[in-house]
C-alpha positions in Angstrom: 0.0 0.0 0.0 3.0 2.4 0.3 3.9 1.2 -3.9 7.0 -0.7 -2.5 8.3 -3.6 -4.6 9.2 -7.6 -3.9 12.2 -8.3 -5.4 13.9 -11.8 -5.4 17.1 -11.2 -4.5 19.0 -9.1 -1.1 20.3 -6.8 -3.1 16.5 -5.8 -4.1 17.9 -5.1 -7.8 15.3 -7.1 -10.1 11.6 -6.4 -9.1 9.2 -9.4 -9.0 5.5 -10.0 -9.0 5.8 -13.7 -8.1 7.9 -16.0 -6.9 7.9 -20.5 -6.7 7.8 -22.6 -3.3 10.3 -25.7 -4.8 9.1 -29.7 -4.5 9.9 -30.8 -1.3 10.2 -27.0 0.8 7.5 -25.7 2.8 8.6 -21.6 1.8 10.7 -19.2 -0.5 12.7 -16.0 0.4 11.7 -13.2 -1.2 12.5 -9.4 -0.3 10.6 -6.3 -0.3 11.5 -2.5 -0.4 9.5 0.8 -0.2 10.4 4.6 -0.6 7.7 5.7 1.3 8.1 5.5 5.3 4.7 4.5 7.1 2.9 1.5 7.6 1.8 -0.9 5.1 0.2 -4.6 4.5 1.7 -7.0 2.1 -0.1 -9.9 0.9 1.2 -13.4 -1.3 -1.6 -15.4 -3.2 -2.3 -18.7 -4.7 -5.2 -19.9 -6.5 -5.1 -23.0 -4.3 -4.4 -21.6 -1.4 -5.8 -19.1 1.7 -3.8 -15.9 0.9 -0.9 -14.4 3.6 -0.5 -10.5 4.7 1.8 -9.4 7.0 1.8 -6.0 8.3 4.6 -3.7 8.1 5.9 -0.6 9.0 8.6 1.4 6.8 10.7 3.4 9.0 12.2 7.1 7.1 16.0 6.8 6.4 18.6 9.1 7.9 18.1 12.8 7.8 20.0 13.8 4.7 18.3 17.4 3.8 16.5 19.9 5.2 13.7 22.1 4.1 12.6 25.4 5.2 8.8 27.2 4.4 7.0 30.4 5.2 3.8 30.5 6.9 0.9 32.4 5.3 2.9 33.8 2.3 6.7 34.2 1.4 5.8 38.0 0.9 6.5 39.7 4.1 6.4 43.9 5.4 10.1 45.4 6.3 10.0 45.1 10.3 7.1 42.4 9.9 7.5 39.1 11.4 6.8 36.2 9.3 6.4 32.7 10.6 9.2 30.5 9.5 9.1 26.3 9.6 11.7 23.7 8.9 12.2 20.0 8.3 14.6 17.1 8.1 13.9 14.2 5.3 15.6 11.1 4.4 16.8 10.4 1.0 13.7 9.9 -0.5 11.7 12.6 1.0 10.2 10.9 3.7 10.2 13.7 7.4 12.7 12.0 9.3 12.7 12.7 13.1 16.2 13.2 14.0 17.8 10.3 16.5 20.3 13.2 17.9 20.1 16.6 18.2 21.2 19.0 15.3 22.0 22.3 14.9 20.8 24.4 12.0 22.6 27.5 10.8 20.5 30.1 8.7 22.1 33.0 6.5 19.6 35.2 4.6 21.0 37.5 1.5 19.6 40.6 3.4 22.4 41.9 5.3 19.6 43.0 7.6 17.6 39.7 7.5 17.2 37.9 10.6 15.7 34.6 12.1 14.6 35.0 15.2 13.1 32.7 17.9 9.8 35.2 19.3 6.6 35.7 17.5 7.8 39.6 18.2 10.9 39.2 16.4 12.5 40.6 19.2 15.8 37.4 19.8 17.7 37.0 16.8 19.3 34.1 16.2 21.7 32.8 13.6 21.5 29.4 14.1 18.8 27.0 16.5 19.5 23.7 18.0 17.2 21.1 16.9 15.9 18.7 19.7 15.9 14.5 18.8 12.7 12.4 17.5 11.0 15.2 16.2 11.3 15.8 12.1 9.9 19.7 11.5 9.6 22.5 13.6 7.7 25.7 13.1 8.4 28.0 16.2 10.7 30.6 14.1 10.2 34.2 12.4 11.9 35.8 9.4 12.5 39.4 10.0 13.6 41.5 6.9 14.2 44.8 6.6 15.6 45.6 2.9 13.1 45.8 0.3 13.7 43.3 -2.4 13.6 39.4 -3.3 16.0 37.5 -0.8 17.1 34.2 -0.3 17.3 32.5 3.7 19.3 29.4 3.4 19.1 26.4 6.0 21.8 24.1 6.4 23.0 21.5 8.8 26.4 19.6 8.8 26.6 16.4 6.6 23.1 16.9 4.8 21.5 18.9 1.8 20.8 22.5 2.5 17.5 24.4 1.7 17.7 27.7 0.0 13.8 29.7 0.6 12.9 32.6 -1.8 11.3 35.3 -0.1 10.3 39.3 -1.0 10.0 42.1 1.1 8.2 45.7 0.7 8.3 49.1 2.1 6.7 49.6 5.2 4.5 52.8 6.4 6.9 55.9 4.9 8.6 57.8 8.3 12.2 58.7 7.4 13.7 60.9 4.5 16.8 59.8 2.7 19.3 62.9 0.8 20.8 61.6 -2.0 23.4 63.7 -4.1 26.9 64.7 -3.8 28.0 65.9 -0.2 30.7 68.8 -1.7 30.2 71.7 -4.1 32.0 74.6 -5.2 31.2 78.2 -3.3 28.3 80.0 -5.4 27.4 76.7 -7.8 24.2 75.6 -7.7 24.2 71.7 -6.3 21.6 69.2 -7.5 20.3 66.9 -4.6 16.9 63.9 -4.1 15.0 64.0 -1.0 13.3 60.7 -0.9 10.7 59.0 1.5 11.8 56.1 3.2 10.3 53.7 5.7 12.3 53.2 9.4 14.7 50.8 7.4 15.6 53.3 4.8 13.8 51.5 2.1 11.6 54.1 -0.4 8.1 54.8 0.1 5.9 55.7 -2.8 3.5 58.7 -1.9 -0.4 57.5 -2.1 -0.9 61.4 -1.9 1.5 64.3 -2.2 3.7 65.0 1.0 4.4 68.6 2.0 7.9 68.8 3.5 9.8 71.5 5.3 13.3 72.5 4.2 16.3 74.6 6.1 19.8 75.3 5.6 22.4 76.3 8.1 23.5 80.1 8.0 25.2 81.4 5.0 23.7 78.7 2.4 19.6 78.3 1.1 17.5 75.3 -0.6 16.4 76.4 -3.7 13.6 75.5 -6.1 15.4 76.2 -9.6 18.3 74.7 -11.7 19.8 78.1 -11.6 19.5 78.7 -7.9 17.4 81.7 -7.8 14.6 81.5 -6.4 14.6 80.8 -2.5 12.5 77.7 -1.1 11.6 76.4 2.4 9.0 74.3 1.2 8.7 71.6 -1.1 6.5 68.2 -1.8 6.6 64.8 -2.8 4.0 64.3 -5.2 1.2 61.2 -5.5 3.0 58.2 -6.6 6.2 59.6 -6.4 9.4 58.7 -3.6 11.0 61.8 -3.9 12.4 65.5 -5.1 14.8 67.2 -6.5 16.2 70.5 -5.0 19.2 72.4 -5.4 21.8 73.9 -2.9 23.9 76.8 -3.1 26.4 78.7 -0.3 28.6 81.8 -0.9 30.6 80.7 1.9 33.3 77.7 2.1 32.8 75.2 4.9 30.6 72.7 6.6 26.7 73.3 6.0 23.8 71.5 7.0 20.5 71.0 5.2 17.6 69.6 6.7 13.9 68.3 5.4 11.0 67.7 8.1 7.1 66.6 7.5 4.5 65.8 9.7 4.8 62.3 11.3 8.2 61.9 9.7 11.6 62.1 11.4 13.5 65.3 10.0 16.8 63.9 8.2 19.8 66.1 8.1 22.6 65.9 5.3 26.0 67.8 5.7 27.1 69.3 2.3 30.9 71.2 2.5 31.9 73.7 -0.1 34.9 74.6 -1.5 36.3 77.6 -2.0 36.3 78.6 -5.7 39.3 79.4 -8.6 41.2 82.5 -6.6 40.8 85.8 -8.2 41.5 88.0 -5.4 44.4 88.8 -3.1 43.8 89.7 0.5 45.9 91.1 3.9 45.0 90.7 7.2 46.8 91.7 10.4 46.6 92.3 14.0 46.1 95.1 16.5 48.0 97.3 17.6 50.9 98.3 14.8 53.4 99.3 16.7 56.4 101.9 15.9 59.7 99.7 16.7 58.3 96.6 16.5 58.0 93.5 13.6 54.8 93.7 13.2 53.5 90.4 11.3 50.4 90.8 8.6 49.3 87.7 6.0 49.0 87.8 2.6 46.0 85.6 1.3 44.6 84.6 -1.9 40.9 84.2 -2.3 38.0 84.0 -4.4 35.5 86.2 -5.4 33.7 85.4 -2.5 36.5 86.1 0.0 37.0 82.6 0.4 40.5 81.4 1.0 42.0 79.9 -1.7 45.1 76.9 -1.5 47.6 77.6 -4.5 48.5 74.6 -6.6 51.5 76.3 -7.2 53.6 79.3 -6.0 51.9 82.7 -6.3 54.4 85.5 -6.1 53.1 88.9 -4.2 54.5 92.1 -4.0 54.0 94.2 -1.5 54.4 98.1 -2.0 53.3 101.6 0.3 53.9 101.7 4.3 55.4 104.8 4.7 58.6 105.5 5.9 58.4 101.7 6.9 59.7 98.8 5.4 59.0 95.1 4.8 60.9 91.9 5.9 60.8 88.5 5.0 61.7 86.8 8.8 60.1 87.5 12.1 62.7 89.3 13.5 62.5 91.9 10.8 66.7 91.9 9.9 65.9 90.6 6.2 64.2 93.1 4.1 61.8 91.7 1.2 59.0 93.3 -0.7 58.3 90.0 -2.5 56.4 87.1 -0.6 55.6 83.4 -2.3 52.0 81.5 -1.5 53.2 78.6 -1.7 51.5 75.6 -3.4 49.1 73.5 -0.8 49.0 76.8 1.0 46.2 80.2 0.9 48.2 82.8 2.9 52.8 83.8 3.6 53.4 85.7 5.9 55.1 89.5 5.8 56.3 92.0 8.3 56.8 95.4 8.6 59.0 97.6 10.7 58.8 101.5 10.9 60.0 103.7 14.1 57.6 106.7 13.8 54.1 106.5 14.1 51.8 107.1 10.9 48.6 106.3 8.8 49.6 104.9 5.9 48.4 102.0 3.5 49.9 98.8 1.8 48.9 97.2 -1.2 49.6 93.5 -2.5 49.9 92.6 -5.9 50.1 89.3 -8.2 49.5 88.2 -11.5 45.7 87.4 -12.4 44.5 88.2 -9.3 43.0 91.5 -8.0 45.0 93.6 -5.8 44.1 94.3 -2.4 45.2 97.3 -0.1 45.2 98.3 3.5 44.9 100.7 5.9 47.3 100.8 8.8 47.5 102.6 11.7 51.0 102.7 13.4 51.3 103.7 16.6 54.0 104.5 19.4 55.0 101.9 21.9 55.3 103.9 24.9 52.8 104.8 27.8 49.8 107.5 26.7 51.3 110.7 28.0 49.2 113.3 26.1 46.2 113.4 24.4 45.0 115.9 21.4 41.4 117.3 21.3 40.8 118.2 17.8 37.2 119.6 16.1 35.8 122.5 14.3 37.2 126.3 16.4 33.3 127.7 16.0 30.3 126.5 16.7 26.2 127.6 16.6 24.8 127.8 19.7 22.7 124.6 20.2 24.4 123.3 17.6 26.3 119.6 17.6 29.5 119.9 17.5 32.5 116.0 17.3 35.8 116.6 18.8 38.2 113.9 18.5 40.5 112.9 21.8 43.9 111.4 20.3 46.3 109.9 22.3 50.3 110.5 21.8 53.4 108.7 23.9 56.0 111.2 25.4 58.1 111.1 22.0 55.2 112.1 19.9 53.5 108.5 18.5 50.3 107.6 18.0 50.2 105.4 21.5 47.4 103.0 23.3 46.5 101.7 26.5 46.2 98.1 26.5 43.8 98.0 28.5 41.6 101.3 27.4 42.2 104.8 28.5 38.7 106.6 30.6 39.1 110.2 29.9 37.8 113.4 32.1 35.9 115.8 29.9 36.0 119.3 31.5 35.4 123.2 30.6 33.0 124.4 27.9 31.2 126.9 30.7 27.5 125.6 30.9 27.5 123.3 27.6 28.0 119.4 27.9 29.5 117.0 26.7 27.7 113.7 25.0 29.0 110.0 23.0 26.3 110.3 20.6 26.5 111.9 17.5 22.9 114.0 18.0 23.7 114.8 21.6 20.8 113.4 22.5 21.9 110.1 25.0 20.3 111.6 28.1 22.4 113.3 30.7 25.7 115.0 30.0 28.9 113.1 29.6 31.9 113.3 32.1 34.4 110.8 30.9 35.3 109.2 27.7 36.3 105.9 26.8 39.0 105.1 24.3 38.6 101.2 24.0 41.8 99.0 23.9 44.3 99.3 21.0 43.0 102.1 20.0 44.6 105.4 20.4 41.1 108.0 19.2 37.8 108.6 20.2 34.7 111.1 19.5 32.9 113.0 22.0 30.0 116.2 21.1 29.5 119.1 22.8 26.8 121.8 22.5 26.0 124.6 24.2 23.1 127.2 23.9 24.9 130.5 24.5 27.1 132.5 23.2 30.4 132.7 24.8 34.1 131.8 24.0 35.3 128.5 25.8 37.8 126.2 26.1 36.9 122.2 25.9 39.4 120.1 28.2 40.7 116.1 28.2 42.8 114.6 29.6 44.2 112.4 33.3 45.7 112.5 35.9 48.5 111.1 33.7 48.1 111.9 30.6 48.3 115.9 30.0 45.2 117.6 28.9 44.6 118.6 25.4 42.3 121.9 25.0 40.3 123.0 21.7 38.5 127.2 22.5 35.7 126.8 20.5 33.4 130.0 19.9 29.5 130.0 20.0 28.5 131.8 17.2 24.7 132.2 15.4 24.2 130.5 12.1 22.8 131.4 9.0 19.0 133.0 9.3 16.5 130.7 8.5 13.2 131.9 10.1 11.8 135.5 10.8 9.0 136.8 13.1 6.4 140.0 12.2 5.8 141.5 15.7 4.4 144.7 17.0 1.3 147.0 15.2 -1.8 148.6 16.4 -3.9 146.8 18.7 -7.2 148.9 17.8 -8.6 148.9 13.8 -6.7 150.7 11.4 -9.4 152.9 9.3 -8.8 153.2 5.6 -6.7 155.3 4.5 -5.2 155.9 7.2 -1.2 154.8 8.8 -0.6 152.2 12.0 0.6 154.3 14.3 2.7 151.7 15.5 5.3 150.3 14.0 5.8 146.6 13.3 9.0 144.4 13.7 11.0 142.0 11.5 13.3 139.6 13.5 15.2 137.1 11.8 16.5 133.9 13.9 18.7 130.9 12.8 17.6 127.0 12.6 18.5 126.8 16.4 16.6 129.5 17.2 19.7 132.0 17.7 19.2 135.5 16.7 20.8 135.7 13.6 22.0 139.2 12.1 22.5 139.1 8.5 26.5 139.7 7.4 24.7 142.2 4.1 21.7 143.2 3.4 18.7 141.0 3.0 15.6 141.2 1.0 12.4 140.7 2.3 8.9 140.4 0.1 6.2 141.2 2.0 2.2 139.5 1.2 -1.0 138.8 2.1 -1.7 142.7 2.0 -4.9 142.5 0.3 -4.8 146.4 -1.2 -2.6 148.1 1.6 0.4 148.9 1.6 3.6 148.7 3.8 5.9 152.3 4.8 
């Protein structure tokens, strides 16, 4: 009943259907063999005779393969947990319970694929022990997370291995993904993909457009357009799409960060560095204070045309003209004089000194083939204490008038000098006008002191006062000596007039006020303000009368 065969022989090579008792034995020998494990009855017939059965029972063969399944479908979710069964089978296919225990080893073509041993698919395993007398067990889960068709293989030492085809699809969109390059070139306009992706990174079609958000880090913007013009902080992934293109563009060399953000999604950052562009420009920078008798150091740089720096490929020779009475050197110590620096290649800035023992205000300029000068205002100043100060400004002034005076401060040879740490100045004289820091004199109560910050050897004060008088402004410390500016008040220009005076009673026609009325002309401060020649005056509004 299990289609096995009789065969006449042990080695069960040559089927038979039938088989002869010989004359003089009571039986024959005959030999049976099945494919099929289970139980069976097999029966031997003669028309003369009561036919024989004898129940048997096929027993499977040793494990020699395995074979693994799926549950409910080989089609699973990414992050889903889909049931996974195995089995052991003889040679000829029959489920074999195993007579020792066995260890089987899975390895699925998704890097991220796992087997795990929870309904949860929460202990991942990569291999299970298989307990004896038992052929198939189905207490595992498959646990993919990369989108795709994927094979799990099975295998178990000394027998056939089972290879299981499998796909897996996108779950519920909840993650963006930037695609593109992560460097660009200061001002070009860089094409990047914002896609959709499930937890797993996998991409997520859109069943309906998906509004996203979109911001750049300072000094860079998302744009909308190929060209990078127009501005965007919006964007959307349409129906039936996984993603966007956008474009990126930044002025400014360095690290940047773009980031896209939607509702129920995780925002995704992507860092994009640009790189300074070809160098068109040259550069100098420098510290504060210059100071008379010292080296002072200052860099030359090359940049592009969006200040930038730029590393040479090669050397770029500068020259370096202007300074004043100074001069330039090519070593720290300022004993090697040189008006020519190299920029070396693999390098954006040399350095350059300059030595001069008077103080001045002078400029110097840089200069190098293909590449646009730059020049520099220096101030040099002396390297001795403050020990007098110079308070400099306009000798007249209109009453109620404005007026900036500049404090300067000198060392006892005559340089341009600075405190270190910032010089408070007294501010005296000027009778009953004041002193103010802002430019309108309008910063609430008068001024006392003035502050001249660190490094820095000038500041402005403003003064104004209402009347007219001659005075003398004052400035100075107890250790530094006081510098004085007189300044006189004067009236300014006219700019208004008042008509006062006339008869308070009717004036009949025909007939002359009998009193007289005055003209008084008065500056834009109010000020009286005589007139330095004669001035013209139109009178109007006289209806037919007539002024005398």
């Amino acid at each position: 009943t299990l289609g096995g065969s009789f065969y006449g022989a042990s080695s069960c090579a040559t089927v038979i259907t039938s088989t002869s008792v010989a004359v003089g034995s009571i039986a024959a020998i005959v030999y049976f063999k099945s494919s099929v494990s289970g139980n069976s009855t097999v029966s031997a017939s003669n028309n003369n005779l009561v036919p024989g059965t004898l129940a048997l029972t096929v027993t499977p063969g040793t494990v020699a393969s395995i074979s693994l399944a799926f549950g409910a479908s080989s089609t699973g979710v990414a992050g889903g947990c889909n049931a996974l069964t195995y089995s052991f089978y003889d040679s000829n296919g029959n489920l074999s319970p195993l007579d020792t225990s066995r260890v089987v080893s899975f390895q699925s073509s998704d890097a991220l694929g796992k087997v795990h041993t929870s309904s949860s698919c929460g202990n991942a395993t990569s291999s299970y022990t298989h307990a004896t007398g038992i052929s198939t067990y189905a207490g595992l889960y498959y646990h993919g997370k990369t989108t795709g068709s994927f094979t799990l293989i099975g295998s178990s030492n000394g027998i056939r291995s089972s290879t299981l085809v499998g796909t897996t699809t996108a779950a519920t969109g909840s993650w963006f993904v930037w695609s593109g390059s992560d460097s660009t070139t200061a001002a070009s306009c860089l094409s990047l993909t914002v896609s959709s992706a499930d937890t797993y990174g996998n991409i997520v079609n859109q069943s309906s457009a998906l509004p996203i958000s979109l911001s750049a880090s300072s000094g860079s913007a998302i744009y909308s357009d190929t060209l990078c013009s127009t501005a965007s902080t919006s964007a959307a992934i349409g129906a039936g799409q996984s993603s966007t293109g956008l474009y990126f563009k930044s002025n400014t060399a360095g690290s940047h960060v773009i980031t896209v953000s939607a509702t129920a999604y995780t925002s995704a950052s992507t860092p994009v560095v640009v790189v300074a562009g070809t160098a068109t420009d040259l550069a100098i920078a420098y510290a504060l204070p210059v100071t008379a008798g010292d080296c002072n150091a200052f860099t030359v740089q090359t940049k592009d045309a969006y200040g930038n720096l730029v590393t040479q490929t090669s050397t770029k020779s500068v020259t370096i003209t202007g300074g004043g009475s100074g001069s330039f050197y090519t070593n720290s110590s300022c004993t090697t004089p040189g008006s020519v620096v190299g920029v070396s290649g693999g390098m954006n800035a040399a350095p350059s000194y300059y030595k001069t023992s008077v103080s001045l205000v002078s400029g110097i300029t840089i200069q190098a083939s293909s590449l646009n000068q730059a020049t520099a205002a220096i101030t040099v100043v002396g390297n001795g204490t403050p020990a007098s100060l110079t308070l400099t400004g306009s000798s007249t002034l209109i009453k109620s008038d404005c007026g900036a005076y500049t404090l300067t401060l000198y060392d006892s040879n005559g340089n341009l000098s600075y405190n270190s740490a910032g010089s408070s100045i007294s501010l005296t004289g000027g009778g009953d006008g004041t002193f103010h820091t802002a430019s309108n004199c309008s910063n609430g109560s008068a001024a006392t002191t003035a502050s001249i910050p660190a490094t820095s050897n000038t500041s402005t004060v403003y003064f104004k006062k209402a009347s007219a008088a001659t005075v003398t402004l004052a400035a100075g410390t107890a250790t530094i000596t006081t510098g004085t500016r007189t300044v006189t008040m004067t009236t300014g220009t006219p700019t208004s007039l008042t008509l006062t005076g006339g008869d308070s009673i009717p004036i009949y026609t025909g007939y002359c006020s009998k009193s007289p009325y005055t003209l008084t002309l008065y500056d834009s401060f109010g000020n009286l303000a005589p007139v330095t020649s004669g001035q013209s005056l139109t009178f109007s509004n006289l209806s037919s009368g007539e002024v005398y």
